[in-house]
C-alpha positions as a printed NumPy array, in Angstrom:
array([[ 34.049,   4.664,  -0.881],
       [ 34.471,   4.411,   2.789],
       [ 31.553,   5.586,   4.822],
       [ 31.564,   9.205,   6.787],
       [ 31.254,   7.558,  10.43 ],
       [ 34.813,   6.348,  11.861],
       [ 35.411,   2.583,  12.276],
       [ 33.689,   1.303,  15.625],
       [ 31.445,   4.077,  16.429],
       [ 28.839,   3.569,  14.097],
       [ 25.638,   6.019,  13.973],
       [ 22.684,   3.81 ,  14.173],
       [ 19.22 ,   4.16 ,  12.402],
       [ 16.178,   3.377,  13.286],
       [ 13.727,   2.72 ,  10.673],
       [ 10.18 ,   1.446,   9.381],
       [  6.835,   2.538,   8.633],
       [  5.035,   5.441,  10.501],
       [  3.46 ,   3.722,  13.09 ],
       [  5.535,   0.448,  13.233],
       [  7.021,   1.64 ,  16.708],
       [ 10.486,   3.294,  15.254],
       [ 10.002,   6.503,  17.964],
       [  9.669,   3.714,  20.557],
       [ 12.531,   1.79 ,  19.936],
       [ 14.425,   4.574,  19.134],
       [ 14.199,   6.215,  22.911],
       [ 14.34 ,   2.472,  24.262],
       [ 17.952,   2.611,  22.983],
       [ 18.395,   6.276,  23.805],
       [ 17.941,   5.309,  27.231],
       [ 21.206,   3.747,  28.418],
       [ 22.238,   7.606,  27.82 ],
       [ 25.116,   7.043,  25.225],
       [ 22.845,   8.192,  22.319],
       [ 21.429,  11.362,  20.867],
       [ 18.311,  10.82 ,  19.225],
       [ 17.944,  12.656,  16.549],
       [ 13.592,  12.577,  15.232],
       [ 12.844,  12.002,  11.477],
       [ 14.882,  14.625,  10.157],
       [ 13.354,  13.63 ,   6.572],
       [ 10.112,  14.165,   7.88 ],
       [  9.014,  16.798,   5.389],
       [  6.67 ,  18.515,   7.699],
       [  7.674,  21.146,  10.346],
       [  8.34 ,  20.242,  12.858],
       [ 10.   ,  17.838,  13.031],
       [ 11.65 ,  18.034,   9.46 ],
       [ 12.78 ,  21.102,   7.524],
       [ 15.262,  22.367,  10.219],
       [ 18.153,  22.869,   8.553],
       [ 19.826,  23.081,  12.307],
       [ 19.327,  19.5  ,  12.041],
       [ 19.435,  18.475,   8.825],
       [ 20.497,  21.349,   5.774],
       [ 18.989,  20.104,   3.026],
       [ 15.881,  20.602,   1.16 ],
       [ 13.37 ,  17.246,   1.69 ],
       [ 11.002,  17.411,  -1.237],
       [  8.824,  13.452,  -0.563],
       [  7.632,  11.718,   1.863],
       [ 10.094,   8.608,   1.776],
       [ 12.706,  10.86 ,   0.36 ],
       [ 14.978,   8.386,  -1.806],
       [ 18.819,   8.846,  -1.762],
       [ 21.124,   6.537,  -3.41 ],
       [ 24.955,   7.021,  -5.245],
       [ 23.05 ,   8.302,  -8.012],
       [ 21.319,  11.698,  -6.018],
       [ 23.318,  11.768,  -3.02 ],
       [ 25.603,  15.219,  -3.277],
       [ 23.516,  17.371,  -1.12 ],
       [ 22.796,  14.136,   0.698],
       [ 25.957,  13.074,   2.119],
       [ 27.559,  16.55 ,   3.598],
       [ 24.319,  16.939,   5.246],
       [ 24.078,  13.82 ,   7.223],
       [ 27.448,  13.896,   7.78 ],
       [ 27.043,  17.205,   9.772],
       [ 24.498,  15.176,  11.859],
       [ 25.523,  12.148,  12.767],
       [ 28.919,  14.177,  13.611],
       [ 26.506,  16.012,  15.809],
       [ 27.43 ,  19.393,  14.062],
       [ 24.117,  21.241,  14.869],
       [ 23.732,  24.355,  12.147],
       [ 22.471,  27.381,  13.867],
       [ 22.528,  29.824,  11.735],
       [ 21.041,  27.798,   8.769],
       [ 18.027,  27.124,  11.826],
       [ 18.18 ,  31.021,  12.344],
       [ 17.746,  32.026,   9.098],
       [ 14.123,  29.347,   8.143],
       [ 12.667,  28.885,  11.743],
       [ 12.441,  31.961,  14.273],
       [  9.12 ,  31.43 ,  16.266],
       [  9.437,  30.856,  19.717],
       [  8.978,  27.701,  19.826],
       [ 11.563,  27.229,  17.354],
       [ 13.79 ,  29.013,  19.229],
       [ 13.261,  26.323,  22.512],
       [ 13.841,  23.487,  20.013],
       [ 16.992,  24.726,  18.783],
       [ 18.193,  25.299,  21.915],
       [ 17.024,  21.849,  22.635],
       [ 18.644,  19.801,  19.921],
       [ 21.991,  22.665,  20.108],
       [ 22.522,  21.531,  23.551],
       [ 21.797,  17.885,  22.783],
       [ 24.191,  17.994,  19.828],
       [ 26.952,  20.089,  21.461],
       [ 27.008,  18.137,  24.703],
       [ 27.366,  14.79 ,  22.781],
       [ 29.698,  15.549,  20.659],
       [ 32.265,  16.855,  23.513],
       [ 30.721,  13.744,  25.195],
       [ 31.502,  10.994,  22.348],
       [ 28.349,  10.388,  22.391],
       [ 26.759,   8.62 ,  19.178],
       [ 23.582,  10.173,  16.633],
       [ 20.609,   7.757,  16.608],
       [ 18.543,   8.906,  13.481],
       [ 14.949,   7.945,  14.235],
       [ 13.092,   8.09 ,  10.423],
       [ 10.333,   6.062,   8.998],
       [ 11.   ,   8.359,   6.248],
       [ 14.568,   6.511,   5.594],
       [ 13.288,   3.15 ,   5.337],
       [ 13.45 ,   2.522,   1.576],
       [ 17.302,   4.638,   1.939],
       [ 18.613,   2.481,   4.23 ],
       [ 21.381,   0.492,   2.213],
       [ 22.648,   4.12 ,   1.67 ],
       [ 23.136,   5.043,   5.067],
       [ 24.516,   2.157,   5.881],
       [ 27.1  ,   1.986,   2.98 ],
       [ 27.707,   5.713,   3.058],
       [ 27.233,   7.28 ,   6.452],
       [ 28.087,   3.626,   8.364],
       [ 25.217,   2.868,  10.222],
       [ 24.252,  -0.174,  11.868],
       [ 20.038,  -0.2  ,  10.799],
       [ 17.287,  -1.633,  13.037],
       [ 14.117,  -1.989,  10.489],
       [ 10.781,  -2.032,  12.682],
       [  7.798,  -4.113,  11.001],
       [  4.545,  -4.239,  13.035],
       [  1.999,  -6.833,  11.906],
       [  0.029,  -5.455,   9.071],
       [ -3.886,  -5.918,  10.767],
       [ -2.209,  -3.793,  13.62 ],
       [ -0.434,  -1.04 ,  11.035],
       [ -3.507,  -0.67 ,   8.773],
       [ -5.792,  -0.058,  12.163],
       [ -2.998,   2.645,  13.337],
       [ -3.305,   4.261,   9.99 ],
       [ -7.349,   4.067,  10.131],
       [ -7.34 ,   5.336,  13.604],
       [ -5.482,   8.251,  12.909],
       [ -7.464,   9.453,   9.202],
       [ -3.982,   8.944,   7.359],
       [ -3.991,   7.869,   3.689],
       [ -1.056,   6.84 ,   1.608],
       [ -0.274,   9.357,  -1.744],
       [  1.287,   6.863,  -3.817],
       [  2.243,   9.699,  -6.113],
       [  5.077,  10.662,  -3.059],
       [  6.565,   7.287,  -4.216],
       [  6.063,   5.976,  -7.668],
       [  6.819,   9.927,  -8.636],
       [ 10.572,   9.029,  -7.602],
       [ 12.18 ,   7.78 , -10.355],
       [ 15.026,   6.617,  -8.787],
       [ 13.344,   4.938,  -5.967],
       [ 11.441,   2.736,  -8.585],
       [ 14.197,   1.7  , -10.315],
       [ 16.041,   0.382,  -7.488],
       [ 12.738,  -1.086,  -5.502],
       [ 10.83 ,  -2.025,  -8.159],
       [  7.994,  -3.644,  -5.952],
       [  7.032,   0.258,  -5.155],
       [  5.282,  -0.408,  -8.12 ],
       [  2.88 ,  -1.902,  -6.807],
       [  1.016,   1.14 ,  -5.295],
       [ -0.05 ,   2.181,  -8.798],
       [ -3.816,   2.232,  -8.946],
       [ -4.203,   1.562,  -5.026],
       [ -4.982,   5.917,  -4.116],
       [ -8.86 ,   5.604,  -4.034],
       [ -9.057,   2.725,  -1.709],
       [ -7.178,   3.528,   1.665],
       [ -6.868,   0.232,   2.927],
       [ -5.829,  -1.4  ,  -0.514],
       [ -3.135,   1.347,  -0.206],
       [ -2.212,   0.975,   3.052],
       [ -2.087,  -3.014,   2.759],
       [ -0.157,  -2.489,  -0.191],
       [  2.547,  -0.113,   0.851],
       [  3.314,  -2.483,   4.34 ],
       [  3.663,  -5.799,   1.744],
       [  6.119,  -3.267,  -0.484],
       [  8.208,  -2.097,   2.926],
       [  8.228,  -5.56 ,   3.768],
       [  9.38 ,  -7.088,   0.772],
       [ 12.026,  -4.632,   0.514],
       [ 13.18 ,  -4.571,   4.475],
       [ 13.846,  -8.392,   4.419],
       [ 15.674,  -8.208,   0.819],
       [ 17.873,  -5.628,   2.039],
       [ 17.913,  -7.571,   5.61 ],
       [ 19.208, -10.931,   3.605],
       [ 22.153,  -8.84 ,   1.644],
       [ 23.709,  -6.917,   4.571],
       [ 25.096,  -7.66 ,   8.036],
       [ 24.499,  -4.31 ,   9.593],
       [ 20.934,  -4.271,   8.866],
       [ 18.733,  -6.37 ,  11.314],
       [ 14.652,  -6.85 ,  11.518],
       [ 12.961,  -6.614,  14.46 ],
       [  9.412,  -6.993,  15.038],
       [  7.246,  -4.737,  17.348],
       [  5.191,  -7.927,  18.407],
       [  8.248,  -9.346,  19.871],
       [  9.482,  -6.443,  21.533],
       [  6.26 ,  -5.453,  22.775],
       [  5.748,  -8.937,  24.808],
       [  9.008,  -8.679,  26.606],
       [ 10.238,  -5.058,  26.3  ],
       [ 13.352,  -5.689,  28.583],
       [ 14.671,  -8.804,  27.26 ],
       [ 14.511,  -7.944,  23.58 ],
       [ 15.889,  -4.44 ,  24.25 ],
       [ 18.689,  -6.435,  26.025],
       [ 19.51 ,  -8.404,  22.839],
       [ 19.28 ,  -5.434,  20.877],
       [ 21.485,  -3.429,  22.743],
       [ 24.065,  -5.744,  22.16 ],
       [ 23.796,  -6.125,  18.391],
       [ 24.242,  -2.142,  18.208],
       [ 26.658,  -2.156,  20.515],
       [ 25.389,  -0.544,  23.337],
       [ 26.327,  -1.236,  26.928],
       [ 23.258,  -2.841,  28.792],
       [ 22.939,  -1.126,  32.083],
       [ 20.946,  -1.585,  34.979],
       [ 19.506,   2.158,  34.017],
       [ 18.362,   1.243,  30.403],
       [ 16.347,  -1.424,  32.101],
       [ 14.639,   1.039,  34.761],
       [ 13.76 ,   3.395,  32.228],
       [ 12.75 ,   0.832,  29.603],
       [ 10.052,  -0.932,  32.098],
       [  8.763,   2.579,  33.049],
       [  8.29 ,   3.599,  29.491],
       [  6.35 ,   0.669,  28.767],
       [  3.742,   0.443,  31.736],
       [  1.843,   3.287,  30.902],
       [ -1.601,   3.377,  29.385],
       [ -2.189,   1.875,  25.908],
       [ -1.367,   4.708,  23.219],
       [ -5.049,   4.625,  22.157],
       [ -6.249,   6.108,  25.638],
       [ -3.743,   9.192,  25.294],
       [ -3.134,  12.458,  23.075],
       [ -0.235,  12.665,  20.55 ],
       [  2.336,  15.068,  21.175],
       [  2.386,  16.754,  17.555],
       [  0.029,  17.469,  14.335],
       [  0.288,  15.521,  11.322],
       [  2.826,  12.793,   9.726],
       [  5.247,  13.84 ,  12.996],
       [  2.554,  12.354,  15.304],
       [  4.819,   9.813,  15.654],
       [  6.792,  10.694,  19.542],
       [  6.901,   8.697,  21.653],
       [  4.902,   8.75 ,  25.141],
       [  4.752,   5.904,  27.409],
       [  2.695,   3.499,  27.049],
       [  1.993,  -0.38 ,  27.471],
       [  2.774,  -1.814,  24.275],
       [  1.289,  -4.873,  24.725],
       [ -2.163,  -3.611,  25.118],
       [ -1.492,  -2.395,  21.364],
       [ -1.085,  -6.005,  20.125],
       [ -4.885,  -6.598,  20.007],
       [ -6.065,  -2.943,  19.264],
       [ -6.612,  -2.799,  15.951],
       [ -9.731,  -4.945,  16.759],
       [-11.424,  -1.554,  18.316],
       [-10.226,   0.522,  14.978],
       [-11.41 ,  -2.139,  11.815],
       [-14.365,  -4.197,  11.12 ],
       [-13.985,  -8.238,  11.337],
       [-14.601,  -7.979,   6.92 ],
       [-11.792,  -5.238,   6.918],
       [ -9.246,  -7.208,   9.248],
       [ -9.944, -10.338,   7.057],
       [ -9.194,  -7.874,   4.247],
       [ -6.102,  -6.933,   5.207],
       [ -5.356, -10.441,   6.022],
       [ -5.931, -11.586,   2.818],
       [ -4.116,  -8.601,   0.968],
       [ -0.823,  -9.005,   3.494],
       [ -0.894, -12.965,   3.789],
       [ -1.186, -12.098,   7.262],
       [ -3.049, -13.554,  10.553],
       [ -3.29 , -11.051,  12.279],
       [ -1.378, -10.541,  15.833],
       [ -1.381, -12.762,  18.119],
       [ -4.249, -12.119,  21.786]])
């Protein structure tokens, strides 16, 4: 079947683990201003998720698997979004508070002015990674997959008390079947860091097999865009076709001189602690070191096959 997005303006989605830098490079490419971004609308806490202004359907995982096989109330869904059709009344009738209300008339306005603009969704979602052959095949994105160095991720998780329930993704049938390697997780709950070293080698694994099968689908590692923000966005921008302006590059190198992200607040509670603030992302490269013990990075090392990041 042909996807939902018409021929030459596709939606793009950015993707990879919580904490891999998706929110980042997802308002790096936002900020050439011919983008809506659009934050983890499979997130199944509130906010960001369940607002069925944004997205109206029900999210039931974390890592919420769609394929051909599950996809009905899937498809008509994101196809509303990336079309930039916001729902109000379906946002009316779950989400009334006041803040609600301000975020609705947020993402209304953001939705309403790009689509009389032509302006194109960017779906920001660590929470699509594993579905992203599906929304490139059936909504016709163009993916960029995020993958931080695993000492890093596993500090970022540590820092922050999060632990991975592997029951959100080996109790997807559908999910395991296709990604076998999820598999993996089984018997890794009680040890956090087993768990978390785990589930980056699975996302891995299955980001650079997916990667290796499909054109629209690129890697990109934070590492690399962390050392030279402006240059890598540059390339970037041209692979999702994105005019490189003189703007993107102003706002990009004032996004990333801030502080390091360690030395300020996040903006939400919970899995959507995610947004973006400015920040100097190369002071995060050699972090980690404040958040694990020398035996836990060499741990992780061991688990991953990795080094460690570079500094």
């Amino acid at each position: 079947m042909a996807p939902v997005a018409p021929p030459g303006r596709p939606p793009l989605l950015v993707t990879g683990l919580p904490r891999s830098g998706t929110s980042w490079a997802g308002k790096m490419l936002a900020a050439g201003g011919g983008l809506v971004y659009v934050n983890e609308p499979l997130n199944p806490q509130h906010p960001p998720g369940r607002s069925p202004g944004v997205l109206n359907a029900t999210v039931t995982h974390r890592f919420q698997y769609i394929c051909a096989d599950n996809e009905e109330p899937w498809l008509a869904a994101f196809a509303d979004t990336i079309a930039l059709r916001y729902r109000f009344l379906a946002e009316l009738r779950r989400n009334r508070s006041p803040y609600d209300l301000a975020r609705m008339a947020k993402y209304g306005t953001a939705f309403t002015l790009g689509r009389l603009l032509g302006r194109r969704a960017l779906l920001d979602d660590p929470f699509a990674l594993f579905s992203t052959a599906w929304f490139c095949e059936r909504l016709g994105c163009r993916a960029v997959v995020l993958i931080r160095d695993s000492v890093a991720f596993v500090g970022s998780w540590r820092r922050l008390g999060w632990r991975v329930d592997v029951h959100e993704l080996l109790g997807q049938p559908l999910l395991v079947r296709d990604h076998p390697v999820v598999e993996r997780l089984r018997g890794h709950g009680a040890d956090p860091i087993a768990a978390t070293a785990t589930l980056w080698t699975v996302a891995r694994d299955v980001a650079v097999s997916l990667a290796a099968a499909r054109s629209d689908i690129r890697l990109v590692r934070y590492e690399d865009l962390a050392r030279d923000p402006v240059g890598r966005y540059r390339e970037l921008y041209e692979w999702c076709g994105l005019p490189w302006s003189e703007r993107a590059a102003v706002r990009i190198r004032r996004a990333c001189s801030g502080p390091a992200a360690t030395d300020r607040p996040f903006r939400r509670t919970g899995l959507s602690r995610t947004a973006f603030r400015p920040m100097d992302p190369a002071a995060n490269l050699t972090s980690y070191r404040e958040r694990l013990t020398p035996e836990e990075i060499a741990r992780v090392a061991q688990l991953t096959g990795s080094a460690g990041p570079a500094g």
